[in-house]
C-alpha positions as CSV (number, residue, x, y, z in Angstrom):
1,X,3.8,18.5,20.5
2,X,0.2,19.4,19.1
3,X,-0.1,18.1,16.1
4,X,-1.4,20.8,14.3
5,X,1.4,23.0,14.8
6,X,3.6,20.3,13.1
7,X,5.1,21.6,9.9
8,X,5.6,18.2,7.9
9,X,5.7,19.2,4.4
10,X,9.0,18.1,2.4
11,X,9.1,14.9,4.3
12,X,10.0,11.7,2.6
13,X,7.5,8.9,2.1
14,X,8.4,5.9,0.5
15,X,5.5,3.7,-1.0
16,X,5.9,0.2,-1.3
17,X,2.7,-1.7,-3.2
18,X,3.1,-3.9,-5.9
19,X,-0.7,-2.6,-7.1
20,X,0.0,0.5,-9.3
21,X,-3.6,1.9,-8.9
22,X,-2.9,2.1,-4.7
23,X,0.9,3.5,-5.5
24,X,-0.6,6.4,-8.1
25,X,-3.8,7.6,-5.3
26,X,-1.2,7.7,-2.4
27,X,1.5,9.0,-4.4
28,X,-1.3,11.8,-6.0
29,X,-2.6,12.5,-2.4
30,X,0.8,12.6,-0.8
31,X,2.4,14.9,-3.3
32,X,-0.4,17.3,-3.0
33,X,-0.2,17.9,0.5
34,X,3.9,18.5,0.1
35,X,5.3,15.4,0.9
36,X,8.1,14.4,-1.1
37,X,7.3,11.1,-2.8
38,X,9.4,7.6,-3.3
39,X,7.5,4.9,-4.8
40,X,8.4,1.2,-5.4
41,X,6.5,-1.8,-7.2
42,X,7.8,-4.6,-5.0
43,X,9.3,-5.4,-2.2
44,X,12.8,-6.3,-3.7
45,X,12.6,-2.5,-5.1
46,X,11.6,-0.8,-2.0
47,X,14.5,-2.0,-0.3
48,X,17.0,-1.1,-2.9
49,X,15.5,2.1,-2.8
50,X,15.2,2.5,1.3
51,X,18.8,1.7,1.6
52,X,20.1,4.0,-0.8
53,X,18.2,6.8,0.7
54,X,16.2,6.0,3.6
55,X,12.8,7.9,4.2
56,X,11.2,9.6,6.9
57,X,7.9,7.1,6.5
58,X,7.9,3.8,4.5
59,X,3.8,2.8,3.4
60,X,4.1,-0.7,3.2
61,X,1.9,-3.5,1.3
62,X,2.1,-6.7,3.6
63,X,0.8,-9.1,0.4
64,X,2.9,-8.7,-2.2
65,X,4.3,-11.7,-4.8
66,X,8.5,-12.4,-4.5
67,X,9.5,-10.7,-0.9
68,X,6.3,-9.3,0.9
69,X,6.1,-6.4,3.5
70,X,7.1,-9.1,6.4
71,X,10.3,-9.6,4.8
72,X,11.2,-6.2,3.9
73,X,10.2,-5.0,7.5
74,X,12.8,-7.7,9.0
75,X,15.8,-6.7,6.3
76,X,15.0,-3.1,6.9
């Protein structure tokens, strides 16, 4: 499939980063391309939130404090 005939707007993205600062610019850029944004500030959050309604895309911070993007990749 070419890549610019894909028609990806409305998609979910969920945005994992315990940095507010990186969560607000990808959020803000994401949104205003038509993407339907999730956002979490920690890995225990992301995960609550990913299970209860999994995205299309999870953006994932490896180095986070409590459980970092390792760990949520394996309970994912």
């Amino acid at each position: 499939m070419d890549a610019s005939n894909a028609n990806l707007a409305g998609s979910q993205i969920l945005v994992i980063d315990d940095v507010a600062a990186n969560r607000k610019l990808l959020c803000d850029t994401l949104e205003s391309e038509g993407y339907a944004i999730s956002a979490a500030p920690s890995g225990e959050v992301g995960l609550k939130v990913a299970l209860a309604d999994p995205p299309d895309l999870i953006l994932l911070d490896v180095m986070m404090p409590g459980i970092d993007g390792y760990e949520v990749c394996r309970r994912l």
